[in-house]
VMD Tcl script that draws the C-alpha trace (Angstrom):
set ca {
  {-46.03 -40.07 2.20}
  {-49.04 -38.16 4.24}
  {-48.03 -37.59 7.69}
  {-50.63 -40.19 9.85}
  {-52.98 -38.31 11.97}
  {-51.78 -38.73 15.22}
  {-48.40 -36.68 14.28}
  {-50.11 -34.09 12.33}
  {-50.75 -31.86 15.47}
  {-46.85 -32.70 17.15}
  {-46.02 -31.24 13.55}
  {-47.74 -28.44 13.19}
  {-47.04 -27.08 16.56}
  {-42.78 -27.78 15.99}
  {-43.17 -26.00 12.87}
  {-44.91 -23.26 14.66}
  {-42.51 -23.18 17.92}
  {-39.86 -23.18 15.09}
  {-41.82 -19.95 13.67}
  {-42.32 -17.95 16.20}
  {-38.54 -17.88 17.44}
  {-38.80 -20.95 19.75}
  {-35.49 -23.29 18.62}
  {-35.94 -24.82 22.03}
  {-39.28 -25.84 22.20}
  {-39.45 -26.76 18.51}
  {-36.30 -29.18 19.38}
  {-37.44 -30.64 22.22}
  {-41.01 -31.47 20.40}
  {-39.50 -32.54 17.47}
  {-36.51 -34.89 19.15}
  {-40.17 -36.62 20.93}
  {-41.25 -37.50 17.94}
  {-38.19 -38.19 15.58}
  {-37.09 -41.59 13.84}
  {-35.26 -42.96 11.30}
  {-38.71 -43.41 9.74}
  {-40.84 -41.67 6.96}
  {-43.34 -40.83 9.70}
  {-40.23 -38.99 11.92}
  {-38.51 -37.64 9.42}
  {-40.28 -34.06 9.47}
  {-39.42 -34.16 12.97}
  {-35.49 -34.69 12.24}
  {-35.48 -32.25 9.92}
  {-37.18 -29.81 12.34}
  {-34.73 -31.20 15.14}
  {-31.55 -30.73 12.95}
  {-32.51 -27.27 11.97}
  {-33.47 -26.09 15.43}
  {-30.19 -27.63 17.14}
  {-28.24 -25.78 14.32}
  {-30.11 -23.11 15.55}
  {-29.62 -23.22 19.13}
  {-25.44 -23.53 18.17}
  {-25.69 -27.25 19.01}
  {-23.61 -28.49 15.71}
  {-23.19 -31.78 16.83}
  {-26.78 -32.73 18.02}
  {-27.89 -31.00 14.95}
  {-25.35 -33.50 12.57}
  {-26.97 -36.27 14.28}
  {-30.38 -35.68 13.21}
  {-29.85 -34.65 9.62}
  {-27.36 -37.32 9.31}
  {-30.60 -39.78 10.04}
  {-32.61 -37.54 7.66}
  {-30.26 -38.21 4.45}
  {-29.84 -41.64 5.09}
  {-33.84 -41.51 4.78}
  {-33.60 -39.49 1.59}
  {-29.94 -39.43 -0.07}
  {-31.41 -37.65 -3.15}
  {-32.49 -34.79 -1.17}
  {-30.04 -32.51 -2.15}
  {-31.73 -29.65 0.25}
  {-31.02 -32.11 3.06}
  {-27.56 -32.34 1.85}
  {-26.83 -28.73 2.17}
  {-28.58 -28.49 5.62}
  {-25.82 -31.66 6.72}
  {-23.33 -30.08 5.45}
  {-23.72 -26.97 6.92}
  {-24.12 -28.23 10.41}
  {-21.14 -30.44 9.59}
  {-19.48 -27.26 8.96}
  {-20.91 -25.69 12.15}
  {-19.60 -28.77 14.20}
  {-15.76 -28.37 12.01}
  {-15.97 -31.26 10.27}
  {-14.94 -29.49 7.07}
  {-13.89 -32.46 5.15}
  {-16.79 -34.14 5.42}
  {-18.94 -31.11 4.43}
  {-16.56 -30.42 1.48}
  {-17.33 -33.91 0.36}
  {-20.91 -33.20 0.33}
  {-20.46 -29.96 -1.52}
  {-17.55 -30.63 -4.05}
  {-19.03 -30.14 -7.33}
  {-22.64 -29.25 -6.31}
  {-24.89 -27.04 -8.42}
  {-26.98 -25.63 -5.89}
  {-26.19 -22.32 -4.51}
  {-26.51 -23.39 -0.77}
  {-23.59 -25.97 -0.95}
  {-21.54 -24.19 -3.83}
  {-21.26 -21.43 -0.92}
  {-20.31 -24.15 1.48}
  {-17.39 -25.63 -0.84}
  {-16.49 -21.89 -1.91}
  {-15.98 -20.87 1.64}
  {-14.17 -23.87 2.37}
  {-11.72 -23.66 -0.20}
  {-11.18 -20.01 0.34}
  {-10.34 -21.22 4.10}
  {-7.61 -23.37 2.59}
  {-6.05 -21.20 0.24}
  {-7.46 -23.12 -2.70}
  {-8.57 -20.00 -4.38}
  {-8.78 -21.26 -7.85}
  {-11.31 -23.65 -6.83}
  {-13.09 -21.33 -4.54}
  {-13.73 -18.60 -7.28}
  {-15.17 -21.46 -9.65}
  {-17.25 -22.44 -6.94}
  {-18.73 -18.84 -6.25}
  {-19.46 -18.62 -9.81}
  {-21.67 -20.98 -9.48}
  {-23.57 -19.72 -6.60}
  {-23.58 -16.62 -8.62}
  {-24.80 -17.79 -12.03}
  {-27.71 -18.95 -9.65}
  {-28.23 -15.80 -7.31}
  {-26.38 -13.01 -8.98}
  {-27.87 -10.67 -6.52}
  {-25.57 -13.21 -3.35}
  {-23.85 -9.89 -1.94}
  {-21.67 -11.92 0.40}
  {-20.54 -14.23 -2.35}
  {-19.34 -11.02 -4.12}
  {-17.55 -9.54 -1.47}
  {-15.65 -13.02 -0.99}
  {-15.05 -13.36 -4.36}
  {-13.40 -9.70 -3.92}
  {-11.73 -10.72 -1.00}
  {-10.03 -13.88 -3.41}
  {-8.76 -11.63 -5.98}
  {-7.54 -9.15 -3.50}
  {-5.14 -11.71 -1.93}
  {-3.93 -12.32 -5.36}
  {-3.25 -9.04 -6.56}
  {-5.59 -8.75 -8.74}
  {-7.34 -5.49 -8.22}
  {-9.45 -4.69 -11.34}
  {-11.66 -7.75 -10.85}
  {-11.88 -7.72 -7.19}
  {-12.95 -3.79 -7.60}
  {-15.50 -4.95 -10.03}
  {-16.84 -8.09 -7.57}
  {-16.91 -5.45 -4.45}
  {-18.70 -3.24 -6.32}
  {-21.46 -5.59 -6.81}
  {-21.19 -6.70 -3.08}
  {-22.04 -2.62 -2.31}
  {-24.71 -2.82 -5.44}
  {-26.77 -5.64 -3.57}
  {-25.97 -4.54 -0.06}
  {-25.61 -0.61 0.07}
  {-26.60 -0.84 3.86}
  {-23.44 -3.04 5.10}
  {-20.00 -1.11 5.90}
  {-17.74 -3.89 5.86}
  {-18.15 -4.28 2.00}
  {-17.13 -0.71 1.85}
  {-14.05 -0.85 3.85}
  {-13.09 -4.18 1.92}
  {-13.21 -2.36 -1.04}
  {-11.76 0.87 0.13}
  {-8.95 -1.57 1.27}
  {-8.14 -2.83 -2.39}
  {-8.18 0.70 -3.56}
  {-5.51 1.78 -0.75}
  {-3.30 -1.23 -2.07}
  {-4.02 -0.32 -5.80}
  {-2.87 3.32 -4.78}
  {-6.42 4.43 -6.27}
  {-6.51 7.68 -3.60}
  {-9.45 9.30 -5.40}
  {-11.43 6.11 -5.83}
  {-10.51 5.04 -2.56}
  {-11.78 8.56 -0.86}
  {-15.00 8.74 -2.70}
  {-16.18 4.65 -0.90}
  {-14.93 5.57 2.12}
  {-17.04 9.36 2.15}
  {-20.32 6.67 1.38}
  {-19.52 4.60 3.96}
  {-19.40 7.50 6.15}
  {-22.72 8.60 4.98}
  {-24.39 4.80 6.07}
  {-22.50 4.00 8.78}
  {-21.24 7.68 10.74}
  {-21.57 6.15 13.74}
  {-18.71 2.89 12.56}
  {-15.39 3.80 14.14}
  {-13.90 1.80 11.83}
  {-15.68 3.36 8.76}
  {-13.75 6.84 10.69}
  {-10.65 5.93 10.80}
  {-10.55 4.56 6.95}
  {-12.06 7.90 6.26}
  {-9.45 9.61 7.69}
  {-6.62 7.41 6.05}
  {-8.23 8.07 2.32}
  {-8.09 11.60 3.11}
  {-4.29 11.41 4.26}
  {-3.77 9.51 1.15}
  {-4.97 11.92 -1.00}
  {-2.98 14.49 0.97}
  {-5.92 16.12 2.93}
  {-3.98 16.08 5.95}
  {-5.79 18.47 8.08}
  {-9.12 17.07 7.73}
  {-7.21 13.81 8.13}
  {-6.23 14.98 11.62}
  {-9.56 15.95 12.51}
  {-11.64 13.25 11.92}
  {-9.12 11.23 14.09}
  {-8.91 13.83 16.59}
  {-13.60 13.80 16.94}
  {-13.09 9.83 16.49}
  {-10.17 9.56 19.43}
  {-12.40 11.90 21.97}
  {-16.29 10.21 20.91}
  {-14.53 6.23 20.98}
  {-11.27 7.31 23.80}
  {-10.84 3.70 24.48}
  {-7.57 2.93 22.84}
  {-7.87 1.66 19.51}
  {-6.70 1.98 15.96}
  {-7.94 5.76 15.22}
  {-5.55 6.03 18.05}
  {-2.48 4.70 16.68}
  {-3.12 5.95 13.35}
  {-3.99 9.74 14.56}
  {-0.58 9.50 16.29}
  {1.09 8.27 13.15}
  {-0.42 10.79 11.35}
  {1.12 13.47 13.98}
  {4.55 11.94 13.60}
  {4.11 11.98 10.00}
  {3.83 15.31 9.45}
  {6.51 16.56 12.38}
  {3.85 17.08 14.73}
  {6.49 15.73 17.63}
  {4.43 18.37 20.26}
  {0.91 17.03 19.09}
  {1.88 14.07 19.45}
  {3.69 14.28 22.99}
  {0.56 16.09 24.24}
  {-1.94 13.11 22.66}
  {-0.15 10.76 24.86}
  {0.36 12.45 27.97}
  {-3.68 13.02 27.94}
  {-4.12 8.99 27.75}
  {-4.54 7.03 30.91}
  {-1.41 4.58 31.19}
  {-3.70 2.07 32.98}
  {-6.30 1.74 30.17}
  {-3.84 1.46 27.12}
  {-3.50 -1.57 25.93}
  {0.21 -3.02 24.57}
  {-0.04 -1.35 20.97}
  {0.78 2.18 22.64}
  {4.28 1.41 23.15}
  {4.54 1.92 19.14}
  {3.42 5.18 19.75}
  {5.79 5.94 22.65}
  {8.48 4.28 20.87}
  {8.30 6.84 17.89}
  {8.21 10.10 20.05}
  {11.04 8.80 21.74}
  {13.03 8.25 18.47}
  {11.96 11.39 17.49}
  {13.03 13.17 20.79}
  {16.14 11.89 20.54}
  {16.05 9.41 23.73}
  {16.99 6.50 21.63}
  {17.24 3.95 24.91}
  {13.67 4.76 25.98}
  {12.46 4.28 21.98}
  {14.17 1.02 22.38}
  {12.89 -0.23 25.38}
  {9.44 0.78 24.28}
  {10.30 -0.85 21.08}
  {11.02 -4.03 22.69}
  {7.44 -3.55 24.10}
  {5.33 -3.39 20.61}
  {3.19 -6.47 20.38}
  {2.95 -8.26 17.20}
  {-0.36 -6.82 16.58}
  {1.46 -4.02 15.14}
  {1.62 -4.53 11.68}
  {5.23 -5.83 11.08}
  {6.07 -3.73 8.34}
  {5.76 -0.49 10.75}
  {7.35 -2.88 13.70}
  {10.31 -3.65 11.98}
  {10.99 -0.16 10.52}
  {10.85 1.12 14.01}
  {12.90 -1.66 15.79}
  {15.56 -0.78 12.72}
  {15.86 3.06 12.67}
  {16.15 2.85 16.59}
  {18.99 0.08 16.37}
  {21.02 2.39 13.51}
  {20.74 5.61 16.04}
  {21.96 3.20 18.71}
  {24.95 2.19 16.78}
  {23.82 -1.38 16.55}
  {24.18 -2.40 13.08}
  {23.66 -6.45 13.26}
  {20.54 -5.64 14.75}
  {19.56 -2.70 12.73}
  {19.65 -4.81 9.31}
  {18.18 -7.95 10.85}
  {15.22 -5.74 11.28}
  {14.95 -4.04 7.90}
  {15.01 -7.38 6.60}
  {11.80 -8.49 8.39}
  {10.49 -5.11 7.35}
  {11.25 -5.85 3.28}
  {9.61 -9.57 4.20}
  {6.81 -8.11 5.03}
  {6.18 -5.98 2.73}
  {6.89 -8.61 0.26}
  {4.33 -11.13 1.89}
  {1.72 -8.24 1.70}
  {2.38 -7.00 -1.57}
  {0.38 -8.13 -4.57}
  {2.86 -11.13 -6.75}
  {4.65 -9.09 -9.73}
  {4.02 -9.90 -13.10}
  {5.80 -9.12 -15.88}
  {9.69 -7.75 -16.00}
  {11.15 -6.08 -13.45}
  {11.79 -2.14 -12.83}
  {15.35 -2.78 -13.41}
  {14.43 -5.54 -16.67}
  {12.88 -2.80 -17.75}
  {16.01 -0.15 -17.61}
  {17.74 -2.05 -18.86}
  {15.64 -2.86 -21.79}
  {15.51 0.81 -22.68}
  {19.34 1.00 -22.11}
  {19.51 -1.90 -24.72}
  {17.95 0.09 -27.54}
  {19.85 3.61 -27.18}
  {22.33 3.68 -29.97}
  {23.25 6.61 -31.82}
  {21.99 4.85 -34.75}
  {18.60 5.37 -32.84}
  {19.14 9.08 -31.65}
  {20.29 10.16 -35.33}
  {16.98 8.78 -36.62}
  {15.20 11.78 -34.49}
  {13.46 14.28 -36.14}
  {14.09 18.02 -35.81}
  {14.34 19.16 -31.87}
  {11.47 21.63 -31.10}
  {11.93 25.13 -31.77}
  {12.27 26.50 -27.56}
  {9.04 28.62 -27.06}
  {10.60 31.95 -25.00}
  {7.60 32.11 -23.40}
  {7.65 28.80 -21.22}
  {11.00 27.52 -20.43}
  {12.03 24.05 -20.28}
  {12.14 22.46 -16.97}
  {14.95 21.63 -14.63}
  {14.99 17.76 -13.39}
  {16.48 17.00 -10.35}
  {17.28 13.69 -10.19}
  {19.42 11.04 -8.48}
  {19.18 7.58 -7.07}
  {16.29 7.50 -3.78}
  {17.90 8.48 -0.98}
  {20.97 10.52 -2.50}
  {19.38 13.86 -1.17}
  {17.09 14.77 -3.31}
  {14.40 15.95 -0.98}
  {16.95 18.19 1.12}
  {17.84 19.63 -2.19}
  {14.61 20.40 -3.32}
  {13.72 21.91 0.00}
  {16.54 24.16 -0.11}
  {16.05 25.33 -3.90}
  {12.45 25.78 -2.50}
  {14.34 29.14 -0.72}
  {15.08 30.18 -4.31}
  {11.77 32.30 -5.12}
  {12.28 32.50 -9.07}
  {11.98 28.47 -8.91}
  {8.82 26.37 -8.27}
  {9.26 22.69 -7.16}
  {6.93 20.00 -7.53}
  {7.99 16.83 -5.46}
  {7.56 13.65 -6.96}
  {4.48 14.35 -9.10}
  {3.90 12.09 -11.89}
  {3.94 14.35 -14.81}
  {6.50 12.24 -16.91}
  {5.28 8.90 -16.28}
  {1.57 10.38 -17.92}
  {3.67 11.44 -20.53}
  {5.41 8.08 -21.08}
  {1.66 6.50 -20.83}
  {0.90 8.77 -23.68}
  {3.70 7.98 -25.73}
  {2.62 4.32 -25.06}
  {4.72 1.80 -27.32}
  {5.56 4.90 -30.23}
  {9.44 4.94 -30.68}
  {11.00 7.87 -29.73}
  {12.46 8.57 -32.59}
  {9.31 8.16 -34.88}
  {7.47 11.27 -32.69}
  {7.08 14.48 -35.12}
  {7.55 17.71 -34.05}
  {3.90 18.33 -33.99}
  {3.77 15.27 -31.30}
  {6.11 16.46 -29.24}
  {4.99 19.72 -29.08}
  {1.51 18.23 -28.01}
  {3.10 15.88 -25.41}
  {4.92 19.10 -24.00}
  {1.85 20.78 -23.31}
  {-0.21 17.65 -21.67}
  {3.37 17.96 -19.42}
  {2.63 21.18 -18.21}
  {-1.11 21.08 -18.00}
  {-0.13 17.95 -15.47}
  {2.20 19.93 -13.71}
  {-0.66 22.84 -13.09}
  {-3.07 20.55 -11.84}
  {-0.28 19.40 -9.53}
  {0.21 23.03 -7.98}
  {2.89 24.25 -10.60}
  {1.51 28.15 -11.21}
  {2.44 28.40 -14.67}
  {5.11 31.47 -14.10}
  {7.95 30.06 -12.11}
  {10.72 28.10 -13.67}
  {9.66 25.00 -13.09}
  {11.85 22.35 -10.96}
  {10.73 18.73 -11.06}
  {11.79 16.44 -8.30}
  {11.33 12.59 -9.33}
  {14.58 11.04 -8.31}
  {14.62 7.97 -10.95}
  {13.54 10.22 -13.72}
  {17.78 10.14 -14.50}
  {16.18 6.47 -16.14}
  {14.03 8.37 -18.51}
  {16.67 11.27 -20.08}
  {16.11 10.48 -23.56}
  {12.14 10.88 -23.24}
  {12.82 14.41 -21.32}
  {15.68 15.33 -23.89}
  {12.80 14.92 -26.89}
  {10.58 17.04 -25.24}
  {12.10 19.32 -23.51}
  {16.52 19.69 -25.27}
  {16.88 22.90 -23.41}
  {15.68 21.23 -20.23}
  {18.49 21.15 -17.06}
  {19.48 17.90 -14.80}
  {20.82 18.56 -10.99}
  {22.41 15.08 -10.30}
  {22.23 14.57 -6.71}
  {25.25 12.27 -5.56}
  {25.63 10.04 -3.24}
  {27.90 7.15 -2.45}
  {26.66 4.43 -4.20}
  {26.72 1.55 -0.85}
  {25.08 4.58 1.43}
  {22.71 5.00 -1.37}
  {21.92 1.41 -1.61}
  {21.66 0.96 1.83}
  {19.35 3.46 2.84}
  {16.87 2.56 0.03}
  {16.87 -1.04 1.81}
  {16.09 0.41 5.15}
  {13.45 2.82 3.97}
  {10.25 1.88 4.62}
  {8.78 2.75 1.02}
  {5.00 2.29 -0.23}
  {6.08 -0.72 -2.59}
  {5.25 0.91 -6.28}
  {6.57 -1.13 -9.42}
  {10.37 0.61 -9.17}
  {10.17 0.81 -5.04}
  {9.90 -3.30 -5.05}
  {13.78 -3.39 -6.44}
  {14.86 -2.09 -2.56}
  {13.33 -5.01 -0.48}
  {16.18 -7.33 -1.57}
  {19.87 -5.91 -1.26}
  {21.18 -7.72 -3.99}
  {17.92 -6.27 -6.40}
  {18.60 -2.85 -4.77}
  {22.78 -2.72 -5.92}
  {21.65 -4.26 -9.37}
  {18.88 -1.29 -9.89}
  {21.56 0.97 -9.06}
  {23.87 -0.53 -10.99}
  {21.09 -0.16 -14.17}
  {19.77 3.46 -13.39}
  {23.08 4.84 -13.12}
  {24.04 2.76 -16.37}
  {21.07 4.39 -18.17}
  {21.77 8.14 -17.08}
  {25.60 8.14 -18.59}
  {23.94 6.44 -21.82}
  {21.32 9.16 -22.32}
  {24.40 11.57 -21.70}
  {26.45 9.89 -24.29}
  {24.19 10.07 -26.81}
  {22.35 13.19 -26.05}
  {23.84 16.85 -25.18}
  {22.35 17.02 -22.01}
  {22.97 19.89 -19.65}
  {23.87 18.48 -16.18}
  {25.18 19.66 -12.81}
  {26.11 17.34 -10.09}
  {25.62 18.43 -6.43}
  {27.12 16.13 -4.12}
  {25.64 14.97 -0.88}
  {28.55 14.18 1.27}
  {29.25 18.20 0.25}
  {26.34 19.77 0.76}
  {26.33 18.56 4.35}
  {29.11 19.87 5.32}
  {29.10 23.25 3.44}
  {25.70 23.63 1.81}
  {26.92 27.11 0.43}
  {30.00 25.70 -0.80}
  {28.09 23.50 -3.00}
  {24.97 25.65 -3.47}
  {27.05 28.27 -4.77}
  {27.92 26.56 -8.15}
  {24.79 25.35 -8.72}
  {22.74 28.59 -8.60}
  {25.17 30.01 -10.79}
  {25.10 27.27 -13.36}
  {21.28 28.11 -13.33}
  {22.17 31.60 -14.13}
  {20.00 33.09 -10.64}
  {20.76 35.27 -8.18}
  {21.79 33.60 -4.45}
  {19.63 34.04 -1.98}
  {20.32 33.26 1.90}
  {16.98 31.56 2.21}
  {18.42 28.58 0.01}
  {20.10 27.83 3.58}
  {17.29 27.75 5.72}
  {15.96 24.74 4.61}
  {14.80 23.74 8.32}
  {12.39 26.74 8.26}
  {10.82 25.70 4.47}
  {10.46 22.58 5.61}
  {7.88 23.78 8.64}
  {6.10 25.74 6.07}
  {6.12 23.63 3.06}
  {3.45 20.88 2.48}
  {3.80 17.30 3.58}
  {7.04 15.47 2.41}
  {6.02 12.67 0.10}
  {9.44 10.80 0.90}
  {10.86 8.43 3.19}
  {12.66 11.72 4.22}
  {9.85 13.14 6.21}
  {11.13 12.69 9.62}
  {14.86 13.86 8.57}
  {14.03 16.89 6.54}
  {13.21 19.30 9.34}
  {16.25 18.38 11.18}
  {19.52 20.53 11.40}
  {22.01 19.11 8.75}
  {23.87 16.14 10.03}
  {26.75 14.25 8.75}
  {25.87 10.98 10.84}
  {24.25 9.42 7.43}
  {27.71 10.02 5.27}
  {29.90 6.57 5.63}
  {27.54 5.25 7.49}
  {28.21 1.61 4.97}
  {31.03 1.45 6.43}
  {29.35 0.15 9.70}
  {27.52 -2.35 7.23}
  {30.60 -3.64 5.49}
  {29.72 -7.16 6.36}
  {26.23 -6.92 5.28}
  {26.96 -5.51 2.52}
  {30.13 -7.30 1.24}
  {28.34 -9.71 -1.30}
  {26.45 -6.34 -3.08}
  {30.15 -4.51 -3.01}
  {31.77 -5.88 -5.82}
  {28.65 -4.46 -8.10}
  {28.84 -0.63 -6.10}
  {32.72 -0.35 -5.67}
  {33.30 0.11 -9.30}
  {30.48 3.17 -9.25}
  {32.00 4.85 -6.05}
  {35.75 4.43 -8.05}
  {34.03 6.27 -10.59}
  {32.32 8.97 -9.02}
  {36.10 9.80 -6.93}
  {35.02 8.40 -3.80}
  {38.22 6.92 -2.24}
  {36.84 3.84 -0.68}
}
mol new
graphics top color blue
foreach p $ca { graphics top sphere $p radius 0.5 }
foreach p [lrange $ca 0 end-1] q [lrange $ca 1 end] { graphics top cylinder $p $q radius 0.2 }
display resetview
């Protein structure tokens, strides 16, 4: 219906004040004029629009309320309701006008909604439909990200971030959501390259600093790690999360001066709760346990829990308290749990123990012919042993050795079980062994072997895979580092480990005992079956007289002793960061306080017992 005359000018000038920037004037004109009428409803539509404008949700529901009585076909008018209903958090109201809808302004509204309420299913059909109609939406992307994210599902929320960035190159946020998903997927390289273009459009985003910084440290570029932090900390000083992460990063790498100096230079006054973390850990690693504790006590719950907890703990075990110790790395597994992505598919041990299943001599004598040893490249020595049984003070002291070269915890075997894919063992040829041997060692020189040394790799549940390293490598050595079993299965459930696929097993105690229980199953099958060529250095031992037990096991290797294999405090200043949850212990005179130390636990651990005792009987331990 034409506007009569007498309006036409009120009009005009609220759609120009409307315009030109002027919510308040155009308002004002408009609420003159409007009526639950065809004549006043351009002016309730301009009312309603400007209100929403001005941040007045409810004045602004009031008038398009009005409006689609007027029209209730209008499905423009809808959407404009419904986001003002929105605005004024009426969200059921506004869902109702969006559930279902085809247009892209209220499929956003339900999608958002939904997402709100956890109702992601919904939520990512909704956004498909606002992106079937605007494929080019780059905030519907980067929510639709966001949704798959939370579910642990990383390849498609990659792909919808990517998109977000495709559309809107210019906004960091979509850039630190994805570099986010990447640092969960444990995609370093990926993860490095979005946060160095973030960098590039946003170097003047603190926040798009620090994640730099923290895709360099998880690729292992420490120093340049360090620095960023360090030119982030003195251009933003107020306290903030370059801060507590530069610090981290100091601690991390044994840094304990660096860090002491870092926060003497802040001022007390203008630190806000979150620096007690940071006192708490120099504390802990200075030794003065009852200042870490009260500064523990201090950490606000802005502090991720996962770090929180793992704190609170290791500063309760060095005070003796055990109750409270365990309580804490309990919270800490919950955590990491609750932030974890849901698991699908069998479990590490399932998967042990599925391999176990199918390791019959019957299978082994189907092998063909071992390979022929090539003189010129010998076959590896694997240390192995359950996590936390000493492994990385053993490889740091065979690091003294200088005919040796260790790699820590480099994933040259699990490539070469990728290869292999679902190919029976005993159906590889010769020929395809011989090929899988050399993709080994071209993985271990690209990570840092240098193609002379004997070769020493350290992946501690590798003792799960001997028959795979028996096939390619028969001539290759085991070191079995020993532990007892309940001090073995307790430590793994207090360390604080990045939660890969086998790492999961150790937030639950019972999961932890039953992993051990499988792992340690499969390494006396594979030496059943197979004639493997294993030496067994104890922990307990090497503690107390690391020559003692040294001593047999450089002879076994057929090497000379050298005194440097004993100055394992020194290779551990010089060597490159520790990939372990052994980091902070490493550079540390040997102690003894971690031998028996179940014993404290022995009500905690009680209901795991009956499945370690029988592996402690075993290995001669007398309790």
């Amino acid at each position: 219906m034409n506007q009569p005359a007498a309006l036409a000018p009120a009009l005009a000038e609220a759609i120009r004040l409307r315009q030109t920037g002027d919510a308040a004037g155009a308002l004002a004109l408009a609420e003159a004029h409007a009526a639950a009428s065809e004549a006043g409803a351009p002016f309730l539509a301009i009312a309603g629009l400007a209100a929403l404008e001005l941040g007045d949700a409810t004045r602004a529901v009031a008038h398009l309320e009005a409006l689609a009585k007027l029209r209730p076909g209008d499905v423009e008018i809808r959407a404009d309701l419904a986001k003002a209903l929105l605005a004024a958090g009426r969200e059921d109201e506004a869902l109702a006008l969006a559930d279902g809808a085809q247009l892209p302004a209220l499929a956003r509204i339900e999608a958002w909604v939904r997402q709100q309420r956890g109702e992601h299913a919904a939520a990512v059909a909704a956004y498909a439909r606002v992106l079937q109609a605007e494929p080019a939406d780059a905030a519907s992307w980067n929510n639709l990200g966001n949704i798959h994210a939370a579910a642990g599902r990383f390849d498609p929320a990659i792909i919808a971030l990517e998109q977000a960035i495709t559309h809107r190159p210019d906004e960091p946020k979509m850039y630190l959501n994805l570099a986010d998903v990447l640092r969960r997927a444990d995609r370093g390289a990926p993860r490095l390259k979005v946060a160095r273009d973030a960098a590039e459009i946003a170097p003047d985003d603190r926040a798009v600093q620090t994640e730099l910084a923290m895709a360099l440290a998880h690729n292992e570029l420490l120093d340049e790690a360090i620095a960023v932090l360090e030119a982030a900390t003195q251009r933003w000083p107020e306290f903030g999360e370059s801060h507590l992460e530069l610090g981290r990063l100091y601690e991390a790498t044994n840094r304990t001066e660096a860090l002491a100096a870092f926060l003497a230079a802040l001022d007390p006054a203008a630190c806000p709760p979150e620096v007690a973390f940071l006192h708490a850990w120099l504390a802990q690693r200075e030794g003065r346990f009852e200042d870490a504790a009260r500064y523990a006590e201090a950490i606000p719950a802005t502090i991720h829990p996962i770090r929180r907890e793992a704190l609170i703990g290791n500063i309760a075990e060095r005070l003796g308290d055990a109750p409270r110790a365990f309580a804490a790395f309990a919270r800490m597994n919950a955590a990491a749990i609750a932030e974890a992505p849901p698991r699908r598919g069998p479990s590490f041990r399932a998967e042990v123990e599925a391999d176990c299943a199918r390791w019959t001599t019957e299978w082994a004598a189907r092998w063909a012919p071992p390979l022929t040893p090539d003189p010129a490249r010998r076959d590896p020595v694997f240390l192995v042993g359950f996590p936390r049984s000493g492994t990385t003070l053993l490889d740091t002291m065979l690091m003294g050795l200088p005919d040796l070269a260790v790699l820590e915890e480099q994933p040259m075997v699990a490539e070469v079980l990728r290869m292999i894919g679902k190919v029976d063992l005993a159906d590889l040829t010769s020929d395809q062994c011989g090929q899988l041997r050399e993709a080994y060692f071209a993985s271990a020189m690209q990570h840092g072997w240098d193609g002379t040394r004997w070769l020493v790799d350290k992946h501690p549940l590798n003792m799960a895979r001997a028959p795979v390293i028996h096939r390619l490598f028969p001539n290759a050595r085991f070191i079995l580092a020993e532990r007892h079993p309940a001090d073995v299965v307790l430590s793994c459930f207090m360390a604080n480990f990045t939660l890969n696929h086998a790492m999961r097993s150790f937030t639950d105690l019972e999961e932890a005992a039953l992993t051990y229980d499988a792992v340690f199953r499969a390494w006396h099958r594979g030496g059943e079956i197979f004639p493997l060529a294993a030496h067994t250095v104890r922990y307990e031992r090497l503690v107390e007289d690391p020559a003692g037990e040294l001593q047999p096991l450089v002879a076994w290797l057929g090497l000379e002793w050298n005194d440097r294999l004993l100055a394992h405090e020194e290779t551990a200043r010089t060597r490159s960061r520790v990939r372990t949850a052994s980091y902070a212990q490493i550079g540390e005179k040997l102690y003894t306080r971690a031998s028996g130390r179940w014993q404290r636990y022995s009500d905690q651990l009680a209901p795991v017992m009956p499945i370690l005792a029988p592996w402690a009987e075993r290995m001669g331990y007398d309790s």
